[in-house]
VEXDREN-2710 file (C-alpha; in Angstrom, 1 decimal):
% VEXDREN-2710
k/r/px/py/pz
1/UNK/35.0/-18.8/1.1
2/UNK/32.8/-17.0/-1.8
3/UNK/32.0/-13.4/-1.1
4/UNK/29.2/-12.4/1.3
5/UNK/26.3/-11.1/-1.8
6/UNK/25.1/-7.6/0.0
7/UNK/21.7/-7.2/-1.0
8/UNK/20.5/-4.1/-2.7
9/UNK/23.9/-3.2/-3.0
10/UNK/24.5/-0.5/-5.8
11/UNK/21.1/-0.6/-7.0
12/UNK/19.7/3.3/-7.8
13/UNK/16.7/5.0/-8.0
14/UNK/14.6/6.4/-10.5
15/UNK/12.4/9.6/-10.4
16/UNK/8.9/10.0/-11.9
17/UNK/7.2/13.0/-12.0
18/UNK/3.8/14.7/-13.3
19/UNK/1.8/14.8/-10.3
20/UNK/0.8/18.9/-9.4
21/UNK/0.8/17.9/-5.7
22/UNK/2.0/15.3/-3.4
23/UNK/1.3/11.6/-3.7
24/UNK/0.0/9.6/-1.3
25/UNK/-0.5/5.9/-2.6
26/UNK/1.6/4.0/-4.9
27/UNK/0.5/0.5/-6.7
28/UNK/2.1/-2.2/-9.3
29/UNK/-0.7/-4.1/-10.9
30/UNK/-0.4/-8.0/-11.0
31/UNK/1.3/-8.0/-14.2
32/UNK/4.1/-5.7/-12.1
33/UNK/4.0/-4.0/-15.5
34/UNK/2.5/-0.4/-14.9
35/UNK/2.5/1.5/-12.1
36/UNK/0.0/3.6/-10.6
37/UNK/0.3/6.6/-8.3
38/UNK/-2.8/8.7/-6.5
39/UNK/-2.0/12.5/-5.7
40/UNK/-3.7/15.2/-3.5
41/UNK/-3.7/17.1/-7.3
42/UNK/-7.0/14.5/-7.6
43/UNK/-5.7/12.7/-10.1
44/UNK/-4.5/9.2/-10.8
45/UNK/-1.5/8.5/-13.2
46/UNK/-0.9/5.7/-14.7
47/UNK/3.2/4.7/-15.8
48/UNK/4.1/1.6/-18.2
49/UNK/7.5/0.9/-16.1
50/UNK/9.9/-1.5/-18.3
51/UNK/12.6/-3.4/-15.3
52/UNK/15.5/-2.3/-18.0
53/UNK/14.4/0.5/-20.3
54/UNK/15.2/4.0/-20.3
55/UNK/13.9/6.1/-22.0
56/UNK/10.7/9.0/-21.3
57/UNK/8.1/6.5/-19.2
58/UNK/4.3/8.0/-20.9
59/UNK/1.4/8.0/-18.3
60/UNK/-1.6/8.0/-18.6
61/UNK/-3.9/10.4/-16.6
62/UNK/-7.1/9.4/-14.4
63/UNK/-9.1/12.8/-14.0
64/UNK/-12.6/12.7/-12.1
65/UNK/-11.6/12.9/-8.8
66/UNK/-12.9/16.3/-7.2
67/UNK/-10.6/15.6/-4.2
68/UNK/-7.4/13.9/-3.0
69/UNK/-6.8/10.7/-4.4
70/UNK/-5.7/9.2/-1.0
71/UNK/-5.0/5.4/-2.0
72/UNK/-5.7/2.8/-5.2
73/UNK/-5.6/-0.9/-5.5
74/UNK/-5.5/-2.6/-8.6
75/UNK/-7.6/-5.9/-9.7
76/UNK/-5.8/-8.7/-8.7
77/UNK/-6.7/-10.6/-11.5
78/UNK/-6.6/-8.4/-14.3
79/UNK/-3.9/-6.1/-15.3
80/UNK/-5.5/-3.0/-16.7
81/UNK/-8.4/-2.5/-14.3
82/UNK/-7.8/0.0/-11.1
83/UNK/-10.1/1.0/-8.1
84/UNK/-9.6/4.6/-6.6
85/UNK/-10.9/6.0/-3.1
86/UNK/-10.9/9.7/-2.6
87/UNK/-12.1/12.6/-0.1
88/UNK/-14.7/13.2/-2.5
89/UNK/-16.6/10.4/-1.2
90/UNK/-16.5/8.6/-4.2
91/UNK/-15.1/4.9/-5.3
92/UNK/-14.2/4.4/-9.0
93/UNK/-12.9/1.7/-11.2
94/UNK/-11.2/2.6/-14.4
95/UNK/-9.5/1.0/-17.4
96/UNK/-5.8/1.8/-17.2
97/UNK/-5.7/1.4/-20.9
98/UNK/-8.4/4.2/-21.8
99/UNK/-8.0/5.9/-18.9
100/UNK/-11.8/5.9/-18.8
101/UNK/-14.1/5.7/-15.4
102/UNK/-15.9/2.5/-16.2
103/UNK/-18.2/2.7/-12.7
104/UNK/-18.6/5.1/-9.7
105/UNK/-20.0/4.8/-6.4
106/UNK/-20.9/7.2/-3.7
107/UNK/-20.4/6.2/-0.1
108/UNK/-21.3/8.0/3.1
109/UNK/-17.4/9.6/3.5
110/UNK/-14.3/10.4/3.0
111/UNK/-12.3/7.4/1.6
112/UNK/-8.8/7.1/2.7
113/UNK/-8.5/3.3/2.5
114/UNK/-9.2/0.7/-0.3
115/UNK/-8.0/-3.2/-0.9
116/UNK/-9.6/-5.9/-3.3
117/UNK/-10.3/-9.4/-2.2
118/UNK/-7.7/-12.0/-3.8
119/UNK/-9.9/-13.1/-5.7
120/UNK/-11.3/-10.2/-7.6
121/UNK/-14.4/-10.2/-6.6
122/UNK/-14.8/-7.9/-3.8
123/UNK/-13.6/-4.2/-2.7
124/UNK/-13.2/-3.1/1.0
125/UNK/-13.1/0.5/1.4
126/UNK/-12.5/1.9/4.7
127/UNK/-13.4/6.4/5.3
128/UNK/-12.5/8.7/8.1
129/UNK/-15.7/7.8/10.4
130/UNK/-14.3/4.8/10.7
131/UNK/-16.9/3.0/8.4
132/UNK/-16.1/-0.3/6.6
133/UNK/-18.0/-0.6/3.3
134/UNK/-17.5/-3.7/1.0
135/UNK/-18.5/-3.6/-2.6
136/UNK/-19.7/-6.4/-5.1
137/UNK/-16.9/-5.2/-8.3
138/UNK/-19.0/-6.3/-10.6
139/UNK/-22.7/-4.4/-9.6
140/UNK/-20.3/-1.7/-8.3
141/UNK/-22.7/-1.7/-5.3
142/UNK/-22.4/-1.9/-1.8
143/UNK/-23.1/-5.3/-0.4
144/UNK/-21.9/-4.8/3.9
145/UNK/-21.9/-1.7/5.4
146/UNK/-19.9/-1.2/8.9
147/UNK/-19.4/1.4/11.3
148/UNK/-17.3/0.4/13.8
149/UNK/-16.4/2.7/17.7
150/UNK/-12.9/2.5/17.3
151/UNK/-10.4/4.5/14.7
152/UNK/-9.7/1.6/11.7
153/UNK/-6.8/2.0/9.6
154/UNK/-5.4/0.0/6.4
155/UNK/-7.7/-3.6/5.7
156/UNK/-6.5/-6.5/4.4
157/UNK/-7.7/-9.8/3.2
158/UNK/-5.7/-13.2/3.9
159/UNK/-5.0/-14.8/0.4
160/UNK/-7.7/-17.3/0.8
161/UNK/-10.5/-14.2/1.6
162/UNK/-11.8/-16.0/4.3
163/UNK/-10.4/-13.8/6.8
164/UNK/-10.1/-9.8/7.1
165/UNK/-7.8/-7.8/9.5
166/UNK/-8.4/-4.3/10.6
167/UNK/-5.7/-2.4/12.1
168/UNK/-7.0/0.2/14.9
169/UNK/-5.9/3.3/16.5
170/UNK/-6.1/1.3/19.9
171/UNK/-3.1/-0.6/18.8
172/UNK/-5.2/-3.8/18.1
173/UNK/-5.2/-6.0/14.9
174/UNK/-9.0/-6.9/14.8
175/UNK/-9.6/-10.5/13.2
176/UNK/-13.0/-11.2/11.6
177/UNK/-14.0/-13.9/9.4
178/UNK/-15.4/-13.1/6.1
179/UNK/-18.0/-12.8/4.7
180/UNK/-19.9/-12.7/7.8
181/UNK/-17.5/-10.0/9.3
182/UNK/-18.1/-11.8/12.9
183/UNK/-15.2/-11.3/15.5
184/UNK/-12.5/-13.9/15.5
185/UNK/-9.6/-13.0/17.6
186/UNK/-7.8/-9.7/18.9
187/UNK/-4.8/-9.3/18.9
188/UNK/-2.5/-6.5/21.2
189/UNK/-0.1/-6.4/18.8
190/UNK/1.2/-2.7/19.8
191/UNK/1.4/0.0/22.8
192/UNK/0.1/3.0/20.2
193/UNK/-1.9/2.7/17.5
194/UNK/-1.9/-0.2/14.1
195/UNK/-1.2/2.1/11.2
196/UNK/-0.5/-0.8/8.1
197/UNK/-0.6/-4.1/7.5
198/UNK/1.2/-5.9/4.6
199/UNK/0.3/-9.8/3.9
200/UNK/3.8/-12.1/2.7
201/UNK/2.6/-12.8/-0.8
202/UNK/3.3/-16.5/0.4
203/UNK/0.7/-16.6/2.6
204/UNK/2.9/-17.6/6.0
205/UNK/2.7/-14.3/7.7
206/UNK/1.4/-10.8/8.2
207/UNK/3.1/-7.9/9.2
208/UNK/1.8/-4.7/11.1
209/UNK/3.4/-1.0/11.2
210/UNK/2.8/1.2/14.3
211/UNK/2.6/4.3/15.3
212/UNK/5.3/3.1/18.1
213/UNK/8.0/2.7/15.8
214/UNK/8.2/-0.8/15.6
215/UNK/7.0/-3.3/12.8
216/UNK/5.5/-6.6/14.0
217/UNK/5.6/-9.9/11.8
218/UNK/2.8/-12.7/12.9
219/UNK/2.4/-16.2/12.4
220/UNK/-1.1/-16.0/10.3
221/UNK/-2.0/-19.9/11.5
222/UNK/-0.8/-19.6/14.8
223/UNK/-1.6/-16.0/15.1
224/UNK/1.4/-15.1/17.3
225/UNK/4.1/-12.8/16.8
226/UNK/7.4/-13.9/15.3
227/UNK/9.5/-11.2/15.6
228/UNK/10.1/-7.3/15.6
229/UNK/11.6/-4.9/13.3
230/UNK/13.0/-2.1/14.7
231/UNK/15.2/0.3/12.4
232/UNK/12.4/3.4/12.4
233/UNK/12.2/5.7/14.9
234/UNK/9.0/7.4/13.8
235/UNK/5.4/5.9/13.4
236/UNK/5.1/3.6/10.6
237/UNK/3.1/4.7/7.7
238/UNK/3.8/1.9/4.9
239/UNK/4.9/-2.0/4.8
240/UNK/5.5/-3.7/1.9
241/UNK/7.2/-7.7/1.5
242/UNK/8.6/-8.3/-2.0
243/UNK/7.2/-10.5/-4.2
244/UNK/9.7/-13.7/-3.0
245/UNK/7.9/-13.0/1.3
246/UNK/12.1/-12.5/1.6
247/UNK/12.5/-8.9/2.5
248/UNK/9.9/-6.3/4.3
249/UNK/10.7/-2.4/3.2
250/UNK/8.9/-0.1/5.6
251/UNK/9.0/3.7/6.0
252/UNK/8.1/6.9/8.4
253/UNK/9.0/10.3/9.0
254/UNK/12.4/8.4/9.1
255/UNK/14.9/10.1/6.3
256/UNK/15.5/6.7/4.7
257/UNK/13.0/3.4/3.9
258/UNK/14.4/0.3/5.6
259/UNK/14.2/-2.9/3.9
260/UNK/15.0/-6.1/6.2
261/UNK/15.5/-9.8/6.0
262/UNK/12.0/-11.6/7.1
263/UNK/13.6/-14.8/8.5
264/UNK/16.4/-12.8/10.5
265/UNK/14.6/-9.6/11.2
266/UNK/18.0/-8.1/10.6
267/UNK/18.2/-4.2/8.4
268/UNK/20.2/-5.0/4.9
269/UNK/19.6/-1.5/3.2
270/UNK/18.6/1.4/3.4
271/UNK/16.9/4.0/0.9
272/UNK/17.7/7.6/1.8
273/UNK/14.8/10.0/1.4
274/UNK/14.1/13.7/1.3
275/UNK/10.9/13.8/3.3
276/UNK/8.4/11.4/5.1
277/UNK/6.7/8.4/3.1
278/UNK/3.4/8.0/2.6
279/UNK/3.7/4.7/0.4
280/UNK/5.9/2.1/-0.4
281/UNK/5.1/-0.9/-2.9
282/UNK/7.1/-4.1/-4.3
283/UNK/6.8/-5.0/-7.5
284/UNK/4.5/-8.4/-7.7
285/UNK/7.4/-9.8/-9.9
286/UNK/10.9/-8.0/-9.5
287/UNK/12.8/-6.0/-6.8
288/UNK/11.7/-2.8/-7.5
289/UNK/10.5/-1.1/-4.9
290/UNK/7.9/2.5/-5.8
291/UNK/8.2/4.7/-2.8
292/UNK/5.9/8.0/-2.5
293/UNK/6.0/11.1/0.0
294/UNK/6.0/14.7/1.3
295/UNK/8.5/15.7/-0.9
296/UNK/9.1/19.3/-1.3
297/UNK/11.1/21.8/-3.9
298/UNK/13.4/23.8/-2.7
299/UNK/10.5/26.7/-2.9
300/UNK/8.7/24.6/0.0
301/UNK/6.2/23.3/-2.5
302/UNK/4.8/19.8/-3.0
303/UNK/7.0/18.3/-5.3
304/UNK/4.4/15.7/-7.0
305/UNK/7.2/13.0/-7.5
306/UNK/7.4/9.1/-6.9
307/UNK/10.3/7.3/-7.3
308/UNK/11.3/3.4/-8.2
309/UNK/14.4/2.0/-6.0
310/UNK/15.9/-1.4/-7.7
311/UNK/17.8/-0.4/-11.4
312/UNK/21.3/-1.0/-12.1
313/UNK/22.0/2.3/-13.7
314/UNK/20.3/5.9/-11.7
END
């Protein structure tokens, strides 16, 4: 009998830090060759992460911001461009490179969630009236505008962008197709409300974090729900599969992240953390897993770190 392989076993985590404040979003670009983090300091930072170096990791800073920057999303199709959403109303792409605001937009409100279309081509943006805005990247303009009478958290695309799923506070996950943004199923997926939702880079499923604890993983042809995960005992802020659709790493309020087998639903590590987690983000390539949250110093301030889970040496 050959050993049973434990996965995730003995792997360490690194600590970045240079953020003033806490950070709330953390993002790989498609490369899975920088890393980007968005703070409440209103700033952006972006860090060149090597899966074996050492050595001091230089970042460069996005400043513009006049409020929290509360998520990003990279272009899926091009490794140095980034969007931003922020309180401040404002949407901005930059070039990670320069780290130079090439186009701004202002929208009617506080931004707190973004997500590009596969393809490249379009931006949802989703504020705290509940308003879904999509933009055309390359006017930079707004081409659908949305308000909708229930509380909408995180948006996603399916891979093909012919379908977009908004999770609500009702404890829906609202189907519409796109781009007409016309009603195509609800589904009860929760007893409290959808929080996050994470698509398997494979394209087979979906998975949904609630404020009941629990993370769901659906079917996306048959639209049904496969199977639960059920390790956290707080609401679920952040899902993430890795880049194989293998393993789903979620987090809460919970003192640890807990990353679980897809196909089993079964827990097979377990991250300890300081403080609740606001983000948590596979690499597109490699396991490494970026994790962000309320982390304070031992003065009770905001700590301003992220950290990377996945290297052989701490």
């Amino acid at each position: 009998m050959g050993e049973t392989i434990i996965p995730f076993k003995n792997l360490h985590s690194r600590e970045y830090q240079g953020h003033k404040k806490k950070v709330h979003s953390v993002a790989w670009n498609c490369s899975g060759t920088k890393l980007a983090s968005g703070s409440v300091d209103q700033t952006a930072r972006i860090w060149h992460i090597e899966p074996h170096g050492h050595g001091k990791v230089k970042d460069v800073e996005l400043k513009g911001h006049s409020d929290s920057v509360d998520q990003l999303c990279w272009d899926p199709k091009h490794a140095e461009l980034i969007a931003t959403a922020s309180g401040d109303k404002t949407v901005r792409l930059w070039d990670a490179r320069s780290g130079k605001c090439s186009q701004q937009v202002e929208l009617s409100g506080e931004n707190i969630n973004i997500t590009y279309k596969p393809d490249g081509t379009h931006i949802a943006v989703g504020n705290r009236d509940d308003e879904l805005t999509i933009l055309d990247v390359r006017k930079f303009k707004p081409i659908h505008k949305r308000k909708f009478n229930y509380e909408v958290n995180e948006i996603a695309w399916n891979m093909s962008g012919d379908m977009f799923f908004l999770t609500t506070g009702n404890g829906t996950v609202e189907v519409l197709s796109y781009p007409t943004l016309q009603p195509v199923d609800t589904l009860m997926a929760h007893t409290a409300g959808c929080y996050c939702i994470a698509i398997d880079p494979l394209g087979r499923y979906f998975a949904v974090g609630s404020a009941d604890s629990l993370v769901s993983l659906w079917d996306i042809k048959d639209m049904l729900c496969l199977r639960t995960f059920t390790k956290l005992e707080w609401p679920v802020r952040t899902i993430s599969f890795n880049n194989t659709g293998d393993y789903i790493a979620s987090a809460s309020e919970d003192l640890f992240i807990d990353i679980a087998n897809v196909q089993t639903g079964r827990s097979v590590h377990q991250i300890p953390c300081r403080a609740a987690m606001n983000s948590v983000e596979w690499n597109p390539k490699c396991n490494l897993l970026a994790y962000a949250g309320d982390d304070k110093n031992k003065y009770q301030a905001d700590e301003g770190v992220f950290r990377i889970f996945g290297f052989e040496s701490a």
